[in-house]
C-alpha positions in Angstrom: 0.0 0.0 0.0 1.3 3.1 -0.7 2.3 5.8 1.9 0.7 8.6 0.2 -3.4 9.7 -0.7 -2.5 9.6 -3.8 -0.2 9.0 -6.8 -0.3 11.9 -8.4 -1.9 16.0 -7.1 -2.5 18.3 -10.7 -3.1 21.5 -9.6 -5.0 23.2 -11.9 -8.0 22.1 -14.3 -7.4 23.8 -17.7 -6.5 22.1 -20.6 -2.9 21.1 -19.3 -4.5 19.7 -15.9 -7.9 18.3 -16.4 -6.5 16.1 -19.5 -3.4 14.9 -17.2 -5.8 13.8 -15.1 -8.1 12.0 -17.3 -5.0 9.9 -19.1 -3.5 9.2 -15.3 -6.8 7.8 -14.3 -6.7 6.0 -17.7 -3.1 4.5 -17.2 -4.5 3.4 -13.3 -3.1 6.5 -11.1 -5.2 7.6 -8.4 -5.6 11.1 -9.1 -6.7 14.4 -7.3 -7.5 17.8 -8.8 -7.5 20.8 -7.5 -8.9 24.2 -8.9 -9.7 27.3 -7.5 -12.0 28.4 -10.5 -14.0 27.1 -12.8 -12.9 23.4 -14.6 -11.5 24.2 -18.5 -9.0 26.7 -17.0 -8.7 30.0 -19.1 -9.0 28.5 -22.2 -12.5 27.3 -22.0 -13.6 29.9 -19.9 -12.0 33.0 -20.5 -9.8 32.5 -23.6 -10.0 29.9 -26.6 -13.9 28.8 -26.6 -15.5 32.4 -25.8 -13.3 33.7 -28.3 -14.5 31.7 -31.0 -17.8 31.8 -30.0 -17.6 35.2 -30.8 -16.1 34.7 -34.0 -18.5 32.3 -35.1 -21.1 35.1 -34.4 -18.6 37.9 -35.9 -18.8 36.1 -39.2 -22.3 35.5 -39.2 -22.8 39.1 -38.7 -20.4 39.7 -41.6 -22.6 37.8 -44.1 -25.1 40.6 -43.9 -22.7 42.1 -46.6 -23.4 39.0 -48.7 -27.1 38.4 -48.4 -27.3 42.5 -49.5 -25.7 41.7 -52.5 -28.0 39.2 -53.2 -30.5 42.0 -53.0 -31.8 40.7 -48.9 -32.1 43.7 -46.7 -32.5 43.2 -42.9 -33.1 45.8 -40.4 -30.2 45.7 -38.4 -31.3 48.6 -35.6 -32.4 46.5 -33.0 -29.0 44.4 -32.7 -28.2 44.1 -29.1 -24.1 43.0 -28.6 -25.3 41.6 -24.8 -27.3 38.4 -27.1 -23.7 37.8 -28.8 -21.6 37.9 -24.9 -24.7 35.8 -23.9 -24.0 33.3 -26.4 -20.2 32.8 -25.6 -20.9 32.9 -21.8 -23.2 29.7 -22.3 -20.8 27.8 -24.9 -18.3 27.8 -21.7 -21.0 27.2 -18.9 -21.8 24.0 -21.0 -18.0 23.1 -21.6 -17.0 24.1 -18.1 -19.4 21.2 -17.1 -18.3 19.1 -19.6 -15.2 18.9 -18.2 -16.3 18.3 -14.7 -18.4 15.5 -15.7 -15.4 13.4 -17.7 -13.8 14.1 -14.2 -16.5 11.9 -12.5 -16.6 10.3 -15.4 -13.0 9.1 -14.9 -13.6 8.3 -11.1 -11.2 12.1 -10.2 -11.6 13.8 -7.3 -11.8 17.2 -7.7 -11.4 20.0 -5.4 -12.1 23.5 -5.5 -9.8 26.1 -3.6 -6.3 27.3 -3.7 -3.2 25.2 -3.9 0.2 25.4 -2.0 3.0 23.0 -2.2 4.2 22.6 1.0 7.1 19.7 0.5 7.6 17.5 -2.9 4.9 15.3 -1.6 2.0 17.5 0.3 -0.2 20.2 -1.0 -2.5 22.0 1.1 -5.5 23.8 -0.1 -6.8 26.9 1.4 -4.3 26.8 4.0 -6.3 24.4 5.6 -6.8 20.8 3.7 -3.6 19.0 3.5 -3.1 16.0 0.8 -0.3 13.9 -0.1 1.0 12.0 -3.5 3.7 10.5 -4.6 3.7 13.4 -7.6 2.7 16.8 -8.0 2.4 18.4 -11.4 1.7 21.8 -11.4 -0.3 22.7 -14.2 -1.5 27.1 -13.2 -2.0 28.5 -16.5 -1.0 32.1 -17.0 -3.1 35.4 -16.9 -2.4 38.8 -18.8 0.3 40.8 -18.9 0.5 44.1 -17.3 2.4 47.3 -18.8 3.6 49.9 -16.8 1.5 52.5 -17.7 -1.4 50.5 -18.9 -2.3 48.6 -15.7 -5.7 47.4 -16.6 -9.1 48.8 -14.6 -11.7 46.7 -15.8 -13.4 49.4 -17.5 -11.7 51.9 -20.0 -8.0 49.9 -20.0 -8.8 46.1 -21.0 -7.2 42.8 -20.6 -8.3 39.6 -23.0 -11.1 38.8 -19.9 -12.1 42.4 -19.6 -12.6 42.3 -23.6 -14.5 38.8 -23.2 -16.8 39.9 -21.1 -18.1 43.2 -22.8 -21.6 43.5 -23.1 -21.7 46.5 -25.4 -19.3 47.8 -27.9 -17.5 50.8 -28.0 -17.3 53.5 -30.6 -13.6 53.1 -31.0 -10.5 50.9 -29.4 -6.8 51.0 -29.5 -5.7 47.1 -29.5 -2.1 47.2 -28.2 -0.2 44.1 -29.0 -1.1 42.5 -32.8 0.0 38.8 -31.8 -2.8 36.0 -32.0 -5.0 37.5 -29.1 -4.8 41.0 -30.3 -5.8 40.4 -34.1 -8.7 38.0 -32.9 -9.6 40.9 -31.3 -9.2 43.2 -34.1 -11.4 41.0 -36.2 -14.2 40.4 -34.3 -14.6 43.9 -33.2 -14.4 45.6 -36.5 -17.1 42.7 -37.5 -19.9 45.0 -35.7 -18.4 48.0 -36.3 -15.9 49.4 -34.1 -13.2 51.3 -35.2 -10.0 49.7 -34.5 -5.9 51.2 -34.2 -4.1 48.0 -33.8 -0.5 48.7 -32.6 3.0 46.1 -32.8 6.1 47.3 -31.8 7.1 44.9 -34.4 7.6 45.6 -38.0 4.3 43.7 -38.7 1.1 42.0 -37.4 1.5 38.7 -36.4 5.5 39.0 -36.5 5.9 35.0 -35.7 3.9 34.0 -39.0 5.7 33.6 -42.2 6.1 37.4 -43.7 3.6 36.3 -46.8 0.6 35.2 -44.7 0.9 38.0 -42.3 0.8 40.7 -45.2 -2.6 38.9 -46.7 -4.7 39.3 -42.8 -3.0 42.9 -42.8 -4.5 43.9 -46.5 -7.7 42.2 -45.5 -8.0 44.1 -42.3 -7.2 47.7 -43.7 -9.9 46.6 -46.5 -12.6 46.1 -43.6 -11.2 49.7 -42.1 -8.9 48.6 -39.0 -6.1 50.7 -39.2 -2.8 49.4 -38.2 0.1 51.0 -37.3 3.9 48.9 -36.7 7.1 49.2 -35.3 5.2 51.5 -33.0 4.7 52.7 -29.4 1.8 53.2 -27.9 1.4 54.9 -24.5 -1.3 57.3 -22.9 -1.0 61.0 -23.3 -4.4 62.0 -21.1 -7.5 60.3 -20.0 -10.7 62.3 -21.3 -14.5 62.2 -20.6 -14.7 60.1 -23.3 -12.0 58.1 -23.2 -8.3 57.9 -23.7 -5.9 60.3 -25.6 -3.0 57.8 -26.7 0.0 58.7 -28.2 1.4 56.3 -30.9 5.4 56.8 -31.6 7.1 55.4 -34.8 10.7 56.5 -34.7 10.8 60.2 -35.1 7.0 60.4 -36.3 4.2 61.0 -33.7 0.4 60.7 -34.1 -1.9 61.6 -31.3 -5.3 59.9 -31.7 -8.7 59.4 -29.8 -10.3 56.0 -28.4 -12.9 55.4 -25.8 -10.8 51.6 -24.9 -7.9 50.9 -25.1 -7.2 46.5 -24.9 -3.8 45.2 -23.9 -2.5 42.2 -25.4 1.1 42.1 -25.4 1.5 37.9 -23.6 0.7 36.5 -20.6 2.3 36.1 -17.1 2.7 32.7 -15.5 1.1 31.7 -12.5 3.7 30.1 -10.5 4.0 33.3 -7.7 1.8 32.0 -5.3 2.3 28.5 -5.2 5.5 28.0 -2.4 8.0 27.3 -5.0 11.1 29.7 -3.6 10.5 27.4 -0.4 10.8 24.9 -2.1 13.7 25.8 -4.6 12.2 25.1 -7.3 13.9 27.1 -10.5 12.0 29.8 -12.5 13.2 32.2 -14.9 11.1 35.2 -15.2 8.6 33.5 -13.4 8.4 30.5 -15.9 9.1 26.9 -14.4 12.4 25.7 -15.3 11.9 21.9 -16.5 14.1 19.1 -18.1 12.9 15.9 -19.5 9.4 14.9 -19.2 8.9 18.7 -17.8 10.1 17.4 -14.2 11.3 20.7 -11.8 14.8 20.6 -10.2 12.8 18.9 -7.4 12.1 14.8 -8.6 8.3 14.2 -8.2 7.0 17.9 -8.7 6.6 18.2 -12.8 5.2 21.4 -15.1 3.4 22.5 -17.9 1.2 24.8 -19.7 1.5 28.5 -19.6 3.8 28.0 -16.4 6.4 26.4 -18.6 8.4 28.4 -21.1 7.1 26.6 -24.3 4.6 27.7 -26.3 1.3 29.5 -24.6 -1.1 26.9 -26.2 -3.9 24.6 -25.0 -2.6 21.8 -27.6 0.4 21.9 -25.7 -0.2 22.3 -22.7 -2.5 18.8 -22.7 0.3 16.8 -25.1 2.4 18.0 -22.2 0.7 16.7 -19.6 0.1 13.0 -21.4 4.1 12.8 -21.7 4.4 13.5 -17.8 1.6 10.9 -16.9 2.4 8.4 -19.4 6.2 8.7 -18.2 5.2 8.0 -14.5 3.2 5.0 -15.5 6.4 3.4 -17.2 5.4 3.6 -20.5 8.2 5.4 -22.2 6.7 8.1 -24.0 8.8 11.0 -26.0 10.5 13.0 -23.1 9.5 16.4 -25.0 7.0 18.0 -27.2 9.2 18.5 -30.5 8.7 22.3 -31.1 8.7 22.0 -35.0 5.5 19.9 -34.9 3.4 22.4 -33.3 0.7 23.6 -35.4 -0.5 27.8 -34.7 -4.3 28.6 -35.4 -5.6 32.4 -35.8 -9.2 32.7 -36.5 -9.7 35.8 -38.2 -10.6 35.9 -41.2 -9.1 35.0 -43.7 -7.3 32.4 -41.0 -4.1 31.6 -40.6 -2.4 28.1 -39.2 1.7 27.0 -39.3 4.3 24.8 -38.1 7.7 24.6 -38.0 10.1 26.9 -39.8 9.3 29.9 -42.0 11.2 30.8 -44.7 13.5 33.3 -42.3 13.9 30.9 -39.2 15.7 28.9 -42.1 17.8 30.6 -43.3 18.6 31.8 -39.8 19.4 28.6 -39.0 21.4 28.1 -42.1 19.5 25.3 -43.9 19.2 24.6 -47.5 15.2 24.8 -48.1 13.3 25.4 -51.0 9.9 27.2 -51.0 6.7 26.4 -53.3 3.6 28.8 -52.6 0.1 28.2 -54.3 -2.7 30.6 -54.5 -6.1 30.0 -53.2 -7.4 31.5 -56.1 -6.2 28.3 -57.8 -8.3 26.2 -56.5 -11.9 26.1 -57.9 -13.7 25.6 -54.8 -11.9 29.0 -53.3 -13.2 30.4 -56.4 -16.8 29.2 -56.5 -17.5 29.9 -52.6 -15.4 33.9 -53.3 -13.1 33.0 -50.8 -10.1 33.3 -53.6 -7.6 35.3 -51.1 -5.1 33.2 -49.3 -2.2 30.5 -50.2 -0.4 27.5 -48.8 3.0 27.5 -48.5 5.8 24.7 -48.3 9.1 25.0 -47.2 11.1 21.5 -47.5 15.0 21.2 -47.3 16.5 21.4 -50.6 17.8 18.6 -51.1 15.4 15.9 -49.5 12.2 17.5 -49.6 11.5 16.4 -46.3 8.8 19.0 -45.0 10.7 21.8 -42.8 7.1 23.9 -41.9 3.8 24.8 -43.6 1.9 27.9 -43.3 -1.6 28.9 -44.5 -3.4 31.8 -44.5 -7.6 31.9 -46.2 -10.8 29.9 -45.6 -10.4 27.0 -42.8 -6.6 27.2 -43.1 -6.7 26.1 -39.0 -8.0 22.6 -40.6 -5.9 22.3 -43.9 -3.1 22.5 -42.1 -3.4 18.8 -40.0 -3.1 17.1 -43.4 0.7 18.9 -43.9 1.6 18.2 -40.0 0.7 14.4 -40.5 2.8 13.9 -43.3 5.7 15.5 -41.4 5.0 13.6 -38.2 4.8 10.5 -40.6 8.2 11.3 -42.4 6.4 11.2 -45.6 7.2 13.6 -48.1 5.7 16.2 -50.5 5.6 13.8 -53.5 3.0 11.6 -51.3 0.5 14.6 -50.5 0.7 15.5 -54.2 0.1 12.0 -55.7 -2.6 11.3 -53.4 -6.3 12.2 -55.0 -7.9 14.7 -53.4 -11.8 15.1 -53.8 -12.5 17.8 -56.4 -13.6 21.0 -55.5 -12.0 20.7 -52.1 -9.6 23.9 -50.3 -7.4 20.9 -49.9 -6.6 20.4 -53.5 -4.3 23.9 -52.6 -2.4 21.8 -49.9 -1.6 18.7 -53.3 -1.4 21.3 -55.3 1.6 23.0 -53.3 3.3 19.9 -52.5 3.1 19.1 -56.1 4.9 22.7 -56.5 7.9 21.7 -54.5 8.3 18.4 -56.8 8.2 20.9 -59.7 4.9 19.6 -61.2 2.1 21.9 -60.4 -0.8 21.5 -62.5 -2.8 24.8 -61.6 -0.2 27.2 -60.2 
């Protein structure tokens, strides 16, 4: 019998937690979970699911265009933005108690309350209820960044949540930080009409994504009216009745513009500060948990992932992470580490965007021989028929092999073209196999064979 309550402790029930603790219970661990909010973590409740929930309704909204065209007119003056925060609210009530029923489901304990690790075995909660395992995986999330200068109240200076949980819409907003959260933002906002400056201190939007891709979501943002300003500053010059005066700096040029909001969305910050880990010893580096191979601390037993790692601030990752530690601790050899370059990146805007691996830069930066093949959407007839023609799919492959270095695609459903590309990399097959297999005609697909079919220099439509 062993000495502890249990085998392993996950504090924390996001997407990183609560699928650790399905896959332990699966593997035979007796499991505990503890969460001082709601199960799903941030993502479900206050990041990936309400976002798209809005987007799904963004779109929608943006079809009005489309149905005039067809000569359909509907009176749009009694639209009420509380129905659309309504609608996401209830997507991740349902979710959130989703998740809480696959706990039961899977015979998991879970507790609600506030975690401390005490030792590498015990964890209290509250300061009151103390528990021990034989491993603790720490599994916190993050939570948005502050600026100096920008500190977020809740009503006129936003973070992501703040943003989520509007219930009417602004005349106008200044989105500071134009990563994946900030031009989600940007999209779903303009969609009913606010006026949107979206600022990067970078020298474009989405400055991770493959230069190409990133260009296309800028052109089709400035073409719905969001006007975007990079390689700039902004910071606030005077708080008004009405709002904010900001101040947006661009090496020697200043502009000084108007907003009533102004939304934050330069990262996150982990949420490793209040857990007991300087008494413990356990290593951080700018408050991210320092962890070696199958994301175990310094301290043997105590493991982390998610957000509070320094990988990749993704759901995807966070749970792969978390079946790597469990399946390690039930002896069943799994990889010791997610491998970076087989990480696929979703944006839902629209047109989306989705990548893995290396761009064309990151190659060359890291000195390899590649060769690039980019198709057009408009080359594919069912991008044409539907009038979604803007976009492309882009290969880069070494040189010499072809194997498949990264992928990135940017138009209609690029978020699931991209799995077909990440397979055949994960499979070590290579572009001659995605462009000799038949694809079903019309399909958006047929721009995925058709750009592997580019790299073996045999392209039929580009």
């Amino acid at each position: 019998m062993s000495d502890y309550s249990y085998d392993l402790i996950v504090i924390g029930a996001g997407p990183g937690g609560y699928v650790s603790a399905i896959r332990a219970s699966q593997v035979g661990l007796n499991v505990v979970v503890i969460e001082k909010d709601n199960p799903g973590g941030v993502c479900l409740n206050w990041g990936c699911i309400p976002s798209k929930s809005l987007i799904s309704q963004a779109q929608k909204f943006s079809t009005l265009k489309d149905l005039k065209a067809m000569g359909i007119n509907i009176d749009t003056s009694t639209f009420n933005y509380e129905t659309v925060y309504k609608k996401s609210r209830l997507a991740t009530s349902r979710l959130s108690r989703g998740v809480e029923f696959l706990l039961k489901k899977n015979n998991i304990e879970l507790i609600k309350g506030t975690a401390k690790i005490l030792d590498r075995h015990t964890v209290t909660v509250d300061n009151d209820k103390h528990m021990t395992a034989k491993n603790i995986l720490i599994a916190t999330g993050s939570r948005p960044k502050v600026i100096p200068g920008l500190e977020f109240d809740k009503v006129g200076i936003l973070s992501s949540t703040e943003a989520l949980s509007l219930t009417s819409l602004p005349q106008s907003i200044v989105i500071i930080g134009a990563g994946a959260i900030g031009v989600e933002f940007a999209y779903i906002l303009s969609s009913f009409g606010v006026q949107i400056h979206l600022v990067e201190m970078l020298n474009s939007i989405l400055p991770l994504e493959d230069k190409d891709v990133s260009d296309i979501l800028a052109k089709a943002f400035k073409k719905s009216g969001v006007k975007i300003y990079t390689s700039t500053k902004a910071s606030i010059s005077e708080k008004t009745a009405n709002g904010y005066k900001v101040t947006l700096e661009s090496g020697e040029q200043s502009e000084l513009l108007e907003t009533e909001k102004i939304l934050v969305a330069v990262g996150r910050t982990p949420n490793s500060d209040q857990l007991g880990l300087e008494k413990l010893g356990i290593k951080t580096e700018r408050g991210f948990i320092e962890t070696g191979d199958y994301y175990e601390t310094n301290i043997p037993g105590i493991y982390a992932i998610g957000d509070v790692i320094n990988t990749p601030l993704l759901a995807h990752v966070a749970s792969k992470e978390g079946e790597i530690v469990v399946t390690h601790l039930a002896g069943m050899n799994p990889e010791k580490r997610i491998d970076p370059t087989l990480i696929p990146s979703a944006v839902y805007t629209e047109p989306q965007i989705a990548s893995f691996g290396y761009t064309e830069a990151k190659a060359k930066e890291a000195g390899i021989p590649f060769t690039v093949y980019t198709f057009p959407y408009r080359g594919a007839g069912k991008a044409v028929a539907i009038e979604e023609p803007d976009g492309l799919v882009k290969l880069v492959c070494h040189e010499k092999t072809h194997e498949i270095l990264g992928a990135h695609i940017v138009g209609k459903e690029a978020t699931e073209l991209i799995h077909e590309i990440l397979l055949a990399r994960k499979g070590k097959l290579l572009p001659k196999d995605i462009a000799t297999m038949i694809h079903a005609h019309p399909t958006l697909s047929e721009a995925v064979m058709e750009a592997a079919r580019g790299i073996e220099k045999w392209a039929i439509h580009g």
